[in-house]
C-alpha angles and dihedrals in degrees: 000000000000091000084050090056093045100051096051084047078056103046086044096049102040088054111035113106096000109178079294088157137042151188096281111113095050129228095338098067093054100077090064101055116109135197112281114234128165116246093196090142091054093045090048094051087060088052093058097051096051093046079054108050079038088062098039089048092054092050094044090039098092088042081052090055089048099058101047091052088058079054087047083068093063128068093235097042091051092053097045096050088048089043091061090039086061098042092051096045085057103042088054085049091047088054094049095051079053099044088051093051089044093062090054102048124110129180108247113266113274107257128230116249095242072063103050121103124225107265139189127224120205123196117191113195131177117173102326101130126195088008097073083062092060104048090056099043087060094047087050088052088058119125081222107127101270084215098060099037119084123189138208139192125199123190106195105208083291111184100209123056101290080125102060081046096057087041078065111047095047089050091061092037088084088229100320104117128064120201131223111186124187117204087204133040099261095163145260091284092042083057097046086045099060096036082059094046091064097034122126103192136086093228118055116202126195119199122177113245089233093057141087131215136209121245102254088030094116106038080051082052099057101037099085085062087079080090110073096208087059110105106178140349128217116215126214118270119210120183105244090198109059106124085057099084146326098284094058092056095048094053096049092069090041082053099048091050087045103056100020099048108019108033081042098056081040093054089050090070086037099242110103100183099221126011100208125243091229084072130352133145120210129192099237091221091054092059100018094091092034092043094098105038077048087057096043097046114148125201104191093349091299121112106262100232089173136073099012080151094070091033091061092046090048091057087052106058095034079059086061093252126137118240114205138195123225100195085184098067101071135169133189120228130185120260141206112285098189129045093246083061099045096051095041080056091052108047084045089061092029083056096046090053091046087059109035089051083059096057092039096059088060085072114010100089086045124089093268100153131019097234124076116303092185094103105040083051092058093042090054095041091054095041084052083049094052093059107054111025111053081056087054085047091051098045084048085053103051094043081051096053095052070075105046108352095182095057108046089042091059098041087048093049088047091058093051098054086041087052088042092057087067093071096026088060090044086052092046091054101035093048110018089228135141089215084090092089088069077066072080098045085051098047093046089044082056105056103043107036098013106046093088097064095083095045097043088038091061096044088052101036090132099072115095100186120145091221096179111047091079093052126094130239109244133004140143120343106266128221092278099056078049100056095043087060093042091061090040093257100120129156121240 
């Protein structure tokens, strides 16, 4: 036992934080990195969870079976364990579908810079301080052609000194940033909208102002509109602070199976669902007739002031155009660090997809591009299916452990560790880094404080708040940072 120990301390050791990142984004990523310190204890004690619910799930596992063959002898409970049986046999069909295109996937060839369209570069920004500096000094550090890139800054009515930062910016720019400054708060779109209005380029990008690039970034970004039938290209979104907590670290393996997994099995069958607002490129001519309808969306006859991420992408591919994924260009972008944050983040995303699934299943069984729609229609019938029937699962559940909670708590906890091997596995592999064991923490976080975001997102789909752009970025650990450390999981 004690070799055993010693072994797993090795291979965690040895592989956490390994030159993970590097120089190149210049002087304005340097202020973000942090000490590098090994969390092996911390690594070691989710071992040892998972080993545990592992073992409690095989010896409950026959009682399990058991269990489910008294529900076989009524009618529901027939149908709702055939029902899960079919659900789970497609889903492992539909991941394999995905694994198989994955494997496939490669990012599109960097382009020359003879090669290289004139692009545009929007940055929204709306009280984030110092941040917004940042954000343009690394895009000023691209390798892009200064000649053929175009900035501009929009300060959206902030109320701290986001201004003063972006004064600043554009003084020691030489002349390549252009301000837009709101008196008044108009929104993130109104912002977008009126970047694009006096942009010069082809390609619009949009960057976040609390985000940094990488130096080629941008040139990686534009290369896959070499190809004329390509709309618009999503970029791939890392979480710059992850060493600051627990949270961050989690969602930097939920982001890395997102994008690189997800968006790039996606891009494969050239209809990425939602190109992020932390980095995405547009063909101008794809948006330019559709800009305005995009800034006056309603959702219930109220301005839809959310998602306007998904909207756009939505535009694009009802317009017949591909959406692809390069997975190459990639950009950090700072994360929640507290759970209020985190699940004002979520139902603002939860609600966006409510709703532009919504708007997507108007068009996405009609002939709205010439090329093949097989794949896009898969993708949205299991994203409908994700919303509404692991609720149904867990209601089922809940109801099931009034009879034999036990049971039912530990089965349901196997099958998350068991689902959260899937992008543990994916992060191992990708990365070589043992920060893929925080893929369980996550699961686990999920079940028991995040299940109820989709359910509650759909109830309250109606509602078209920001959430997150009051809040601070940082403060006091929360009672979630607090129970991690409690338990001996804690974040370098």
């Amino acid at each position: 036992m004690l070799k055993l120990k010693k072994k797993l301390y090795s291979y965690i050791s040895a592989s956490s934080y390994a030159a993970e990142y590097s120089p190149r984004f210049g002087g304005a990523y340097a202020d973000y990195r942090m000490p590098l310190s090994v969390d092996s204890g911390s690594k070691f004690c989710i071992i040892l969870i998972v080993a545990a619910i592992v073992y409690s799930g095989i010896i409950t596992l026959q009682d399990f079976k058991d269990s489910a063959e008294q529900m076989r002898l009524t009618s529901s409970g027939a149908f709702y364990l055939t029902a899960t049986q079919a659900l789970i046999y497609l889903s492992l069909s539909v991941f394999i579908w995905r694994l198989f295109l994955v494997l496939r996937y490669r990012p599109a060839p960097t382009l020359s810079d003879a090669k290289l369209p004139r692009c545009t570069i929007i940055v929204p920004a709306y009280n984030e301080g110092e941040c917004v500096l940042k954000t343009l000094r690394s895009v000023l550090k691209s390798d892009y052609p200064a000649d053929k890139l175009q900035i501009i800054a929009v300060n959206d009515g902030s109320k701290d000194d986001t201004l003063e930062w972006m004064q600043k910016a554009v003084e020691t720019s030489d002349g390549r940033i252009d301000l837009i400054n709101f008196p008044k708060n108009r929104g993130k779109r109104d912002a977008i909208y009126e970047g694009v209005r006096a942009s010069k380029g082809s390609i619009i990008i949009t960057i976040d102002s609390d985000s940094i690039i990488e130096r080629q970034t941008i040139r990686r970004l534009v290369s896959p509109f070499a190809d004329p039938q390509v709309g618009a290209v999503a970029g791939n979104v890392r979480v710059l602070n992850r060493r600051e907590g627990v949270i961050p670290k989690m969602l930097e393996i939920s982001f890395a199976y997102s994008f690189d997994f997800i968006r790039a099995s996606q891009s494969m069958v050239n209809s990425v669902f939602c190109t992020p607002g932390a980095l995405s490129a547009y063909r101008k001519k794809s948006i330019i007739k559709d800009l305005k309808e995009w800034k006056e969306q309603t959702f219930f006859g109220k301005p839809a002031t959310i998602g306007e991420d998904r909207a756009i992408t939505n535009l694009i591919l009802k317009n017949g155009y591909d959406v692809r994924f390069q997975s190459n260009s990639v950009v950090y972008t700072i994360a929640p660090t507290g759970y209020k944050q985190l699940c004002k983040m979520f139902l603002r995303w939860a609600r966006s997809n409510v709703r532009e699934n919504l708007v997507m299943g108007e068009f996405i069984f009609k002939k709205f591009r010439k090329g093949d729609r097989c794949g896009a229609i898969i993708n949205f019938v299991m994203a409908v299916l994700a919303m509404i029937i692991p609720q149904a699962i867990i209601g089922a559940l809940m109801c099931a452990m009034f009879m034999d909670p036990q049971i039912y708590i530990t089965q349901v906890a196997l099958g998350t560790v068991l689902a959260s091997t899937v992008p543990m596995v994916f992060y191992s592999i990708r990365r070589r880094n043992s920060d893929a064991l925080w893929s369980y923490a996550y699961g686990l976080f999920w079940l028991v404080a995040l299940w109820w975001i989709t359910p509650w997102s759909i109830i309250t789909m109606g509602n078209g708040k920001w959430l997150t752009r009051e809040l601070p970025a940082g403060g006091r650990q929360d009672l979630v940072t607090r129970f991690f450390n409690l338990i001996g999981i804690k974040a370098a």
